[in-house]
DRENDO-1510 file (C-alpha; in Angstrom, 1 decimal, always signed):
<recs>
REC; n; res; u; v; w
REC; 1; UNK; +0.0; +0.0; +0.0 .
REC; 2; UNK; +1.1; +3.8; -0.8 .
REC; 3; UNK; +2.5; +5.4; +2.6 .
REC; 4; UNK; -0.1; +8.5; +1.9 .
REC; 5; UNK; -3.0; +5.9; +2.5 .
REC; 6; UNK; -1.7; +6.5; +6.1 .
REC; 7; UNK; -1.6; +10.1; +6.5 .
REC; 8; UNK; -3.9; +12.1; +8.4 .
REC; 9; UNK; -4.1; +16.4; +9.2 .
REC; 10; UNK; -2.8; +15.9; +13.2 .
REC; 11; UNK; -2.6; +19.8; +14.8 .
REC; 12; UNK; +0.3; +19.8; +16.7 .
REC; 13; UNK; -1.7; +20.6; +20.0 .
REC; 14; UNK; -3.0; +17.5; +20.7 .
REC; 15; UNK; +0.3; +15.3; +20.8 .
REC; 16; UNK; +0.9; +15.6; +24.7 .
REC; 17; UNK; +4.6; +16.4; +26.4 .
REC; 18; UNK; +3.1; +15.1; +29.3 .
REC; 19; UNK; +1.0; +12.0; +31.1 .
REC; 20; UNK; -2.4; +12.3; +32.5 .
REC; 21; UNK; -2.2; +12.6; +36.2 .
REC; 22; UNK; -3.0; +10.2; +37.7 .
REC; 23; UNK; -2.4; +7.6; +34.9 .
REC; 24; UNK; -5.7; +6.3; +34.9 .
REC; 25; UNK; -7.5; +8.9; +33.8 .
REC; 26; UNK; -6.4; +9.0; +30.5 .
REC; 27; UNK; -9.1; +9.3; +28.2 .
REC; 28; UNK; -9.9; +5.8; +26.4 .
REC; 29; UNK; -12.2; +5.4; +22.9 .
REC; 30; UNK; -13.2; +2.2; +22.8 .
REC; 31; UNK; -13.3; +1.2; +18.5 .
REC; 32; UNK; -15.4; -1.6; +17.2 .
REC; 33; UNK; -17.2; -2.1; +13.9 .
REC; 34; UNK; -20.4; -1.1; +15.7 .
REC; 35; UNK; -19.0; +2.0; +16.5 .
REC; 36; UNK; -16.8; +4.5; +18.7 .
REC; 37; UNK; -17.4; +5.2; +22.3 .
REC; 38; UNK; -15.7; +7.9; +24.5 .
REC; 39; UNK; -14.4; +6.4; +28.0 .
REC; 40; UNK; -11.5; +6.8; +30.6 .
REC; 41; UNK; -9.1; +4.3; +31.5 .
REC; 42; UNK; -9.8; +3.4; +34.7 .
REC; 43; UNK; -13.4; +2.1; +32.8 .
REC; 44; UNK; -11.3; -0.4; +31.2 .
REC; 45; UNK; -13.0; -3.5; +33.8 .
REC; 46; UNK; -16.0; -3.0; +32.6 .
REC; 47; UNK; -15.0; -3.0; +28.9 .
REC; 48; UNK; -14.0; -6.6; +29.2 .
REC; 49; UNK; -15.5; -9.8; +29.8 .
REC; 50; UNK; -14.7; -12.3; +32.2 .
REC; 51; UNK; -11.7; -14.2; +31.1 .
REC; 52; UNK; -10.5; -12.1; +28.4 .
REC; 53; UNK; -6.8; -12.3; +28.8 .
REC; 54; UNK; -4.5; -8.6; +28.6 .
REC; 55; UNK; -1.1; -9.5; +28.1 .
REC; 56; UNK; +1.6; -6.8; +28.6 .
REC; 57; UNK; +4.8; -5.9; +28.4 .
REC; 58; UNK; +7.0; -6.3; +31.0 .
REC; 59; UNK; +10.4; -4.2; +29.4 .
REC; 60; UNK; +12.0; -1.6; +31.5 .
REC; 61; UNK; +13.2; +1.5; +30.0 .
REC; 62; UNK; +17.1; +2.2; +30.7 .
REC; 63; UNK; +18.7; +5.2; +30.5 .
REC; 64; UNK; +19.7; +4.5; +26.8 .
REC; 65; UNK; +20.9; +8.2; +25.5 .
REC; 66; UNK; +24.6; +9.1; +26.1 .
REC; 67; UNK; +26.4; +12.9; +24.7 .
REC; 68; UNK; +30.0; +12.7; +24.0 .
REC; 69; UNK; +32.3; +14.8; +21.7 .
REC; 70; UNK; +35.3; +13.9; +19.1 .
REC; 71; UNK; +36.9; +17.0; +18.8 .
REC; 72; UNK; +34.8; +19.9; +18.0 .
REC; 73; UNK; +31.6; +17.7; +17.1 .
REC; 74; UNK; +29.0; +16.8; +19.6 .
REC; 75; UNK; +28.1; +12.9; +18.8 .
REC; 76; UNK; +24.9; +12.2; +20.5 .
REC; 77; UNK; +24.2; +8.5; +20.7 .
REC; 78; UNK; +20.5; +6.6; +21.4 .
REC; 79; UNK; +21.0; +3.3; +21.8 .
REC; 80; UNK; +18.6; +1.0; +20.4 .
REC; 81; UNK; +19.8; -3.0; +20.1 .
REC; 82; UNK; +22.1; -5.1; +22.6 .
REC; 83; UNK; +24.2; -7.3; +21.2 .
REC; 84; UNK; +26.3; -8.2; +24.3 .
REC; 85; UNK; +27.2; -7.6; +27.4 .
REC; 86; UNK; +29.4; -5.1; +26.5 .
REC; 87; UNK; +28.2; -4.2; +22.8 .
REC; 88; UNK; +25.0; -1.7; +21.4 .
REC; 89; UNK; +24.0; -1.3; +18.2 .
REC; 90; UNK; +22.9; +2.8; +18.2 .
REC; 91; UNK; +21.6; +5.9; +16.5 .
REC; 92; UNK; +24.5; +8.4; +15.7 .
REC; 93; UNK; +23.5; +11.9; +15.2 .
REC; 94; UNK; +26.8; +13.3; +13.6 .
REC; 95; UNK; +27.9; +9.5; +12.5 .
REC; 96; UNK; +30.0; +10.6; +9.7 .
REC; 97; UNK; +32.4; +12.5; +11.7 .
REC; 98; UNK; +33.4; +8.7; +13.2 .
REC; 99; UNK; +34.9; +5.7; +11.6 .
REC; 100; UNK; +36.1; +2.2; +13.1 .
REC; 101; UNK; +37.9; +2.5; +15.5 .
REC; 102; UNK; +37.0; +6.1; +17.0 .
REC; 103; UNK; +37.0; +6.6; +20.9 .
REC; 104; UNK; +34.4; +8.7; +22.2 .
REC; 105; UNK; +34.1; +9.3; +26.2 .
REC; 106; UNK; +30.7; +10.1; +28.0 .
REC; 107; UNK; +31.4; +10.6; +31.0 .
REC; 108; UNK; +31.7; +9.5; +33.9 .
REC; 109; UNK; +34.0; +6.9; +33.5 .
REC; 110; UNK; +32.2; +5.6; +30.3 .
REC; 111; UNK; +33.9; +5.1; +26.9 .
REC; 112; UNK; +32.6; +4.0; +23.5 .
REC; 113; UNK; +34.4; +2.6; +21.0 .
REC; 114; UNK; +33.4; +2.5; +16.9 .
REC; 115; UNK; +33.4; -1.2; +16.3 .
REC; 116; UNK; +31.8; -0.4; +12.8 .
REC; 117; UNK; +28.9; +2.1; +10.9 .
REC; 118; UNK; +25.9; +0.8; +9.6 .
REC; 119; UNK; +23.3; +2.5; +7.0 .
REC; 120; UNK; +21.1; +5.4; +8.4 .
REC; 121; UNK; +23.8; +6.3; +11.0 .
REC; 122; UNK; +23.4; +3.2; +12.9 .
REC; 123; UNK; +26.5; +2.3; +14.9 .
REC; 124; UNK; +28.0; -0.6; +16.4 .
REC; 125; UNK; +29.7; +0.2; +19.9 .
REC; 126; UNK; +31.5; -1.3; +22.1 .
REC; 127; UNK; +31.6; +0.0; +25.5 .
REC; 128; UNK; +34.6; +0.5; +28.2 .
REC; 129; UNK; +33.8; +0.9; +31.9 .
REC; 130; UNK; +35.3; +0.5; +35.6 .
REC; 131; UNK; +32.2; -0.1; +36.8 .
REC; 132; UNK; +29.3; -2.1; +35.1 .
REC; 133; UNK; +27.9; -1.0; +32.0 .
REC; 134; UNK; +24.2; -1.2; +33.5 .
REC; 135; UNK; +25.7; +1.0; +36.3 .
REC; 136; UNK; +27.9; +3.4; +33.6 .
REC; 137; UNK; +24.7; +4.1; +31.7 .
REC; 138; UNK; +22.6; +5.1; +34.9 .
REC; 139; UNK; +25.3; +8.1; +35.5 .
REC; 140; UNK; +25.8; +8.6; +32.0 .
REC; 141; UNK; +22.5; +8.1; +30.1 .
REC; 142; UNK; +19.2; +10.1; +30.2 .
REC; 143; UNK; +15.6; +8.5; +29.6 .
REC; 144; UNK; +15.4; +8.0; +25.7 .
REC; 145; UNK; +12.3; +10.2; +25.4 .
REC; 146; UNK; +10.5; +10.5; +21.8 .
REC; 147; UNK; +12.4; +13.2; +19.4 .
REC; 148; UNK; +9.5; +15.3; +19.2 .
REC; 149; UNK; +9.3; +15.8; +23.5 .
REC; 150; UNK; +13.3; +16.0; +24.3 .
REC; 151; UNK; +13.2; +19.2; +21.3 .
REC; 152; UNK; +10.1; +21.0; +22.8 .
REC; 153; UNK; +10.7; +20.8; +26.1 .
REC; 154; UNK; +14.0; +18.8; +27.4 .
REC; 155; UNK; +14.0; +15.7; +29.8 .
REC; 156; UNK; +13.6; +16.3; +33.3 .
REC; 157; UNK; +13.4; +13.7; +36.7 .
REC; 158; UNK; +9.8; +13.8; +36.4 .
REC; 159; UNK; +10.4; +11.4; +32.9 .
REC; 160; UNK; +12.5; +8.2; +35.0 .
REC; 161; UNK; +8.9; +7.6; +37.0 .
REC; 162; UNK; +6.7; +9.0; +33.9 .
REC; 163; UNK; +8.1; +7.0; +31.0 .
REC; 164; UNK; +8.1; +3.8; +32.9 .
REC; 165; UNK; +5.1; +1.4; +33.4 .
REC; 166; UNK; +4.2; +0.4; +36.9 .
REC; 167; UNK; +4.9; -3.0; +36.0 .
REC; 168; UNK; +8.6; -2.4; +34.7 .
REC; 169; UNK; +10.8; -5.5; +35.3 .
REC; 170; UNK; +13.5; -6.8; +32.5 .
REC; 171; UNK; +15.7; -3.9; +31.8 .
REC; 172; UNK; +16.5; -3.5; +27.9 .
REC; 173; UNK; +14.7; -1.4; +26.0 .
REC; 174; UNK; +15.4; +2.0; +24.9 .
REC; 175; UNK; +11.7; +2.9; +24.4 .
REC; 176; UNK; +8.7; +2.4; +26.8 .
REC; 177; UNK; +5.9; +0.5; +25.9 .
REC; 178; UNK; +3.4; +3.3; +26.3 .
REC; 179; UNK; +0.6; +1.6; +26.3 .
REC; 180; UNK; +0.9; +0.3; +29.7 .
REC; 181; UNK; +2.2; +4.0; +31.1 .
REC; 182; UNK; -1.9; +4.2; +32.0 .
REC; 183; UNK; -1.8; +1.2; +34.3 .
REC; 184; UNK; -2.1; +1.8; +38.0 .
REC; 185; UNK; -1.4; -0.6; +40.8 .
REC; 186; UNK; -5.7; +0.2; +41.6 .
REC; 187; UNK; -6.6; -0.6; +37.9 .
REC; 188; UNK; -4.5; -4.2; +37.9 .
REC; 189; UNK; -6.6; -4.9; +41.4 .
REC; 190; UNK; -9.8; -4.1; +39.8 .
REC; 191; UNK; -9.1; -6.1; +36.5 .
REC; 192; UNK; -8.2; -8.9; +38.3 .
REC; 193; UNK; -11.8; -8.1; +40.2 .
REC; 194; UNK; -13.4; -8.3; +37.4 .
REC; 195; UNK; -11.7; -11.8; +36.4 .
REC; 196; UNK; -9.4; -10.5; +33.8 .
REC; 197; UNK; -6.5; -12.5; +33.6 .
REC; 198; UNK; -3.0; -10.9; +33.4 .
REC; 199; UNK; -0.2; -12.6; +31.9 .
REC; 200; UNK; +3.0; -10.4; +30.8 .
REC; 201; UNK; +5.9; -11.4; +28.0 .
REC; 202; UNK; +9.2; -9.2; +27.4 .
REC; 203; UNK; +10.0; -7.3; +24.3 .
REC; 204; UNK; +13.2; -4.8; +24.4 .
REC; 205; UNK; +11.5; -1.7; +23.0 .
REC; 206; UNK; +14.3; -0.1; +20.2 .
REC; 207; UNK; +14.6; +3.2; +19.2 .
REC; 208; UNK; +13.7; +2.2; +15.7 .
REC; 209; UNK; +9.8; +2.9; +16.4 .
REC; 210; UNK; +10.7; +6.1; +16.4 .
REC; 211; UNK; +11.9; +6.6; +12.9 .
REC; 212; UNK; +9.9; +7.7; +10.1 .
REC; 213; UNK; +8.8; +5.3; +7.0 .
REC; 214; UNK; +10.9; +7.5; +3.7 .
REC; 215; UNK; +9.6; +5.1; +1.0 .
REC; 216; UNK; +6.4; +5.3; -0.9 .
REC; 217; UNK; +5.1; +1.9; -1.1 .
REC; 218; UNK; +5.0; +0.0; +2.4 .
REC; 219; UNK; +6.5; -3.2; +0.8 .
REC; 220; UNK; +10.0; -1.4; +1.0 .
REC; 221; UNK; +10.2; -0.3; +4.3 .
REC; 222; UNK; +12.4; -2.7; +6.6 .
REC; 223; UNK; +11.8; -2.9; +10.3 .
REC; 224; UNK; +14.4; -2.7; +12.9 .
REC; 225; UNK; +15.0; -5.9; +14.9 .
REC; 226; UNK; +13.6; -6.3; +18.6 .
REC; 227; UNK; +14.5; -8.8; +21.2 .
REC; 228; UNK; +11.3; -10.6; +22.7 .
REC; 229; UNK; +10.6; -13.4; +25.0 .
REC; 230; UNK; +7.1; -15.5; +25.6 .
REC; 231; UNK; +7.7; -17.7; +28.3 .
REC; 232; UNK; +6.9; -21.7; +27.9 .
REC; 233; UNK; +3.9; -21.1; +30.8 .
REC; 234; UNK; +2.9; -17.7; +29.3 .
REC; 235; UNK; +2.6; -19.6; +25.8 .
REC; 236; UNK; +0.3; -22.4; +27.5 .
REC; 237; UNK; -1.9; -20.5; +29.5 .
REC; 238; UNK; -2.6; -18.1; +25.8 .
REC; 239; UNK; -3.1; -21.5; +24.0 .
REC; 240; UNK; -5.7; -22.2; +26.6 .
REC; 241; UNK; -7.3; -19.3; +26.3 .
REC; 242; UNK; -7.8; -19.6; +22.6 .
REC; 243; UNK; -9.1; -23.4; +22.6 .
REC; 244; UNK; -11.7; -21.9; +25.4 .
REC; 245; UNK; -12.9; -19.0; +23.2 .
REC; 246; UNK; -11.5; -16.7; +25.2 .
REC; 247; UNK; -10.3; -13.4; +23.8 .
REC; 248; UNK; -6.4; -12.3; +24.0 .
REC; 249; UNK; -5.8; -8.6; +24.4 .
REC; 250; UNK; -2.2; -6.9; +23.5 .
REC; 251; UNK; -1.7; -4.5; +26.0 .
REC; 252; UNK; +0.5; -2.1; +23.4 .
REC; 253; UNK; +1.7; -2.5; +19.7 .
REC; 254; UNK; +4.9; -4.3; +21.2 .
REC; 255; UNK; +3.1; -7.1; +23.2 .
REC; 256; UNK; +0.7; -7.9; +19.9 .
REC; 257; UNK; +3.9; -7.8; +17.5 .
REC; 258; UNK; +5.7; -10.3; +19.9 .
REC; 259; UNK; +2.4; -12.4; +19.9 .
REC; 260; UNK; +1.7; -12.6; +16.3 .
REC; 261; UNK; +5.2; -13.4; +15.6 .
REC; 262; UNK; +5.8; -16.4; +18.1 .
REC; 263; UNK; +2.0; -17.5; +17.3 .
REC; 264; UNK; +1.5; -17.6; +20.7 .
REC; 265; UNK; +4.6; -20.4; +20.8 .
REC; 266; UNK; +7.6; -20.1; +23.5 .
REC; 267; UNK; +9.8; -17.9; +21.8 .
REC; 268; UNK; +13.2; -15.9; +22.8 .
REC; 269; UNK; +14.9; -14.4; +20.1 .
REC; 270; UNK; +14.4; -11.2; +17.8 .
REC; 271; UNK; +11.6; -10.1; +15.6 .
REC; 272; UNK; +11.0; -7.6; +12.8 .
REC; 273; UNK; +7.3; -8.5; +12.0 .
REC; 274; UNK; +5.8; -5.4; +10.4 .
REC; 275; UNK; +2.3; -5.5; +10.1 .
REC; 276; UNK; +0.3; -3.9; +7.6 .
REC; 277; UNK; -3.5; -4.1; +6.3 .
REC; 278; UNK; -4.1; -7.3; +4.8 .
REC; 279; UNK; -2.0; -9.5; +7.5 .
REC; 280; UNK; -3.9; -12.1; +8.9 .
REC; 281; UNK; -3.9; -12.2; +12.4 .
REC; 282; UNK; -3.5; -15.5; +14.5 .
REC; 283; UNK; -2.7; -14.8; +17.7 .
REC; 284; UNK; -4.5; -11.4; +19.3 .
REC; 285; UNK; -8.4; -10.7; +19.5 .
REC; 286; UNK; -7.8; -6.9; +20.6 .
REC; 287; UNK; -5.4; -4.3; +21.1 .
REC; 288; UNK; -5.0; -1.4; +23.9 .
REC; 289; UNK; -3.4; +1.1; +22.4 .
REC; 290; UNK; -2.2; +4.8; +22.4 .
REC; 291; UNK; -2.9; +7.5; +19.1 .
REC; 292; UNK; -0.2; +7.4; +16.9 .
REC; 293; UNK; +1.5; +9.2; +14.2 .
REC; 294; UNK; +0.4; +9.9; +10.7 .
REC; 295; UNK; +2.3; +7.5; +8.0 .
REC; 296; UNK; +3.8; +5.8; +11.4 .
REC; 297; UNK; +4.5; +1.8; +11.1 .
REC; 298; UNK; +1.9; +2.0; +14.4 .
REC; 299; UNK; -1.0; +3.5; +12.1 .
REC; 300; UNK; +0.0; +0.7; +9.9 .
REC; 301; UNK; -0.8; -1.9; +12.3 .
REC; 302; UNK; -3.9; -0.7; +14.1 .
REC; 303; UNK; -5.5; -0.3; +10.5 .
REC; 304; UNK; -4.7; -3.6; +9.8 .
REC; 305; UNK; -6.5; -4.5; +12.5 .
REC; 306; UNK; -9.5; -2.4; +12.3 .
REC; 307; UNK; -9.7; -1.6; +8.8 .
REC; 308; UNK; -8.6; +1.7; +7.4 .
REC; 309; UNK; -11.5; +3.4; +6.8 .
REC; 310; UNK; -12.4; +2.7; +10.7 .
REC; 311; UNK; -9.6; +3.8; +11.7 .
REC; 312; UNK; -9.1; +7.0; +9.9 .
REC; 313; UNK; -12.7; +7.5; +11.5 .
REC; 314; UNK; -11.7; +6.8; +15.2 .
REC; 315; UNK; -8.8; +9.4; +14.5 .
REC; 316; UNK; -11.0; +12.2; +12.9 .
REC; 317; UNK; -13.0; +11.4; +16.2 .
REC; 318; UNK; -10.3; +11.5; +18.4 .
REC; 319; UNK; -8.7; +14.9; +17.0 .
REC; 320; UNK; -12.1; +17.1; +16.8 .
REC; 321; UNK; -12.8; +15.6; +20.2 .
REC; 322; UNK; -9.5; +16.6; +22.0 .
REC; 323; UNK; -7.7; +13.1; +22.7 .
REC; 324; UNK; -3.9; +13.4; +23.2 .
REC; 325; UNK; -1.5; +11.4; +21.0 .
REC; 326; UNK; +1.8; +9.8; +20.9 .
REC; 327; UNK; +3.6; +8.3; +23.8 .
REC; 328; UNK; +2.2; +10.4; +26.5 .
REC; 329; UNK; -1.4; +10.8; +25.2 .
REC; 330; UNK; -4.2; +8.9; +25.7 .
REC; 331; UNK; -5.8; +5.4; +24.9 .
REC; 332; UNK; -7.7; +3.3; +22.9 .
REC; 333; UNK; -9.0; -0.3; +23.3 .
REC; 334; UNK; -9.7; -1.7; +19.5 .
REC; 335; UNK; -12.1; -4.8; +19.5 .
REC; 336; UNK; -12.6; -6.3; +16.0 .
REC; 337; UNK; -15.6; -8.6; +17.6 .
REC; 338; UNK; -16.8; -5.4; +19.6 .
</recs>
């Protein structure tokens, strides 16, 4: 499909710099082919049945951008892909001023080294450190907010607890899974109330779903690679749920792309699944999800989901109504069965 399928007039008002406080009071439009229905989060409960099963995202956000200088040139690095202990692959603003090889120090006591440059100023790094590199990148690194939110207004403490879900566990990705930033410690009680079942799998959010798509036709963009884990248990308990009829809910664009690529099988490895209208999906029933960006690879998907048309309608709804967009905005639950 043509890119320009996937654009949409979005006033630059209504993509938020910052959460709702408190998280649960996001705003939430619920999309089915019946129709489009205005709600809030913490409503979610009562928007599901009885054994539906959310699964979310369990990734912690670490702080994965690092400023350093060769020379006269400021190289600012966002790291977006481990590849060992010691090893990133990254984003390089100001990549061509370094070659293999190059030395670039970021302070406090960390040091990078140009193990080799990639297309798109995508680096390979390998880092140098007296003290752990988990530990070097706490001093060194800030939260790897969105572009659009570090430009307008800068990163400040209130973005370590902000851009982090509740749930945060397995430290790795370099992007949070915003979907789940509108979970509360109350709203997991209450789902569970309600006899929602939770079940949570791991994939290391990269900075790549932050890029733009620069080609025309969808079937030459190439996804960046993600590391992802469904446990053996977590993978039986979703097979369950299917043979019983029961509906499985990606909590988040990352949690359904993990799904649909393992088919709901144990899986630990890396995935650049990009889904587009006309995918046939086997593993998910629904998707929560936040309001993303015109021609983004996330429109992409939650059209494919919902249908095009329906989905350029929720949005039309969404902007002339006042919902907030991108990774601090607000949320919408898409049900293809309603």
């Amino acid at each position: 499909m043509l890119v320009d399928d996937f654009d949409f007039p979005l006033p630059e008002e209504r993509i938020a710099l910052r959460p709702a406080s408190p998280r649960d009071s996001a705003r939430l439009l619920k999309v089915s082919p019946a129709g489009l229905w205005d709600h809030v989060v913490r409503e979610l409960p009562h928007l599901l049945r009885r054994g539906d099963v959310l699964v979310f995202n369990d990734t912690r956000v670490i702080p994965a951008q690092l400023s350093g200088r060769k020379g006269e040139a400021a190289i600012d690095v966002t790291l977006h892909m481990r590849l060992g202990p010691f090893e990133w692959l990254a984003f390089v603003r100001n990549s061509r001023r370094l070659k293999a090889g190059d030395r670039v120090p970021f302070g406090f006591g960390l040091e990078g080294v140009v193990v080799d440059k990639r297309d798109e100023g995508e680096v390979h790094w390998r880092f140098e450190s007296e003290d752990p590199l988990e530990l070097a990148l706490e001093r060194a690194g800030k939260m790897p907010l969105p572009p659009y939110i570090a430009r307008r207004r800068g990163i400040d403490a209130n973005d370590k607890v902000d851009y982090q879900t509740v749930y945060a566990n397995e430290k790795g990705a370099v992007a949070a899974p915003t979907a789940g930033l509108h979970f509360t410690p109350q709203l997991l009680l209450a789902l569970d109330a309600a006899g929602v079942q939770r079940k949570t799998v791991t994939l290391h959010v990269g900075a790549g779903t932050f890029l733009p798509v620069k080609v025309t036709d969808t079937v030459d963009h190439r996804m960046h690679a993600e590391w992802g884990r469904v446990p053996d248990d977590v993978s039986a308990s979703l097979k369950a749920a299917k043979a019983e009829g029961r509906r499985i809910i990606a909590v988040g664009t990352t949690s359904l792309r993990l799904l649909e690529a393992s088919g709901l099988e144990p899986f630990t490895g890396t995935t650049d699944i990009f889904i587009t209208p006309g995918y046939r999906f086997c593993a998910v029933d629904g998707l929560m999800t936040n309001f993303h960006l015109p021609k983004s690879t996330l429109f992409m998907l939650v059209s494919a989901l919902m249908g095009l048309d329906k989905m350029h309608a929720a949005y039309t709804h969404a902007i002339e109504t006042g919902y907030r967009f991108y990774s601090y905005g607000d949320s919408s639950l898409l049900l293809p069965d309603g």
